[in-house]
C-alpha positions as CSV (number, residue, x, y, z in Angstrom):
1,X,-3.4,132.5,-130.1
2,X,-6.0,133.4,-132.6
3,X,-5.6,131.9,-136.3
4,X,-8.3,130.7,-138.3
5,X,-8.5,127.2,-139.3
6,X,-11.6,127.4,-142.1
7,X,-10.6,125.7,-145.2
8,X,-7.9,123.9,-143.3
9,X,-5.8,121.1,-141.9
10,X,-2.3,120.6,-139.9
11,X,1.0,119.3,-141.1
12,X,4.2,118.7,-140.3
13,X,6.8,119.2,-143.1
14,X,9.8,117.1,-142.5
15,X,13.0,116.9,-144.9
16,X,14.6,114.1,-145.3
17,X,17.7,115.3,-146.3
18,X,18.0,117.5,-143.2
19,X,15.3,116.5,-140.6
20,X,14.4,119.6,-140.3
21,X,10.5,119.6,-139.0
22,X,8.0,122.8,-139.3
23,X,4.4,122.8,-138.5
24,X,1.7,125.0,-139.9
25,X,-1.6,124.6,-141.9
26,X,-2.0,123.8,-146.0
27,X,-5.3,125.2,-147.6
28,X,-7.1,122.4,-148.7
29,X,-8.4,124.9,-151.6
30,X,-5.3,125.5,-153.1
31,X,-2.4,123.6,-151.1
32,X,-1.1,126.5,-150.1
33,X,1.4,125.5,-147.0
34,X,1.3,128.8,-144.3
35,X,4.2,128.0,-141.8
36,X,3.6,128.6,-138.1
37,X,6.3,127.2,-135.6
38,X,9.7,124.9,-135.8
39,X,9.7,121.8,-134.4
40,X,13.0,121.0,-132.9
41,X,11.8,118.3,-130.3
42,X,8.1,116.7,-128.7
43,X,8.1,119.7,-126.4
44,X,7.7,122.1,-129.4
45,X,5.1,119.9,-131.1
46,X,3.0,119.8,-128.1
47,X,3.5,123.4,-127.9
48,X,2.1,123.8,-131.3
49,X,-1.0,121.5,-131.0
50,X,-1.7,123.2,-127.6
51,X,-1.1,126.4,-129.5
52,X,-4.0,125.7,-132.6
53,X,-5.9,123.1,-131.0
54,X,-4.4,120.7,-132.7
55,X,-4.8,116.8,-131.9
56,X,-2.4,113.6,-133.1
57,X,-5.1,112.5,-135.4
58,X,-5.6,114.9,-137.2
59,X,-1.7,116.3,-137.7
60,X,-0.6,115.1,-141.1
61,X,3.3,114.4,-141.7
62,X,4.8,115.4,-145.5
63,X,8.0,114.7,-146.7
């Protein structure tokens, strides 16, 4: 899957009040958060990381 990645970084936005978990991308030039994929389980986060090229060390986790 092509999606560029310039200007960058992965996160996982989680609520607290819900648990609710989506992954995507926030510009680090303007914090805008671009929402890719839901997360409902480890087999969906792999599936994302594998997706973007994505590894654990660089996936960020917001509340």
């Amino acid at each position: 899957m092509e999606f560029d990645r310039t200007g960058k970084y992965p996160v996982i936005r989680a609520s607290i009040c819900t648990g609710e978990k989506v992954a995507g991308f926030r510009s680090t030039e303007d914090g805008h958060f671009e929402e890719l994929m839901l997360i409902r389980n480890d087999s969906d986060l792999r599936e994302f990381m594998r997706l973007y090229g994505v590894s654990e060390e660089e996936l960020k986790k917001e509340w």
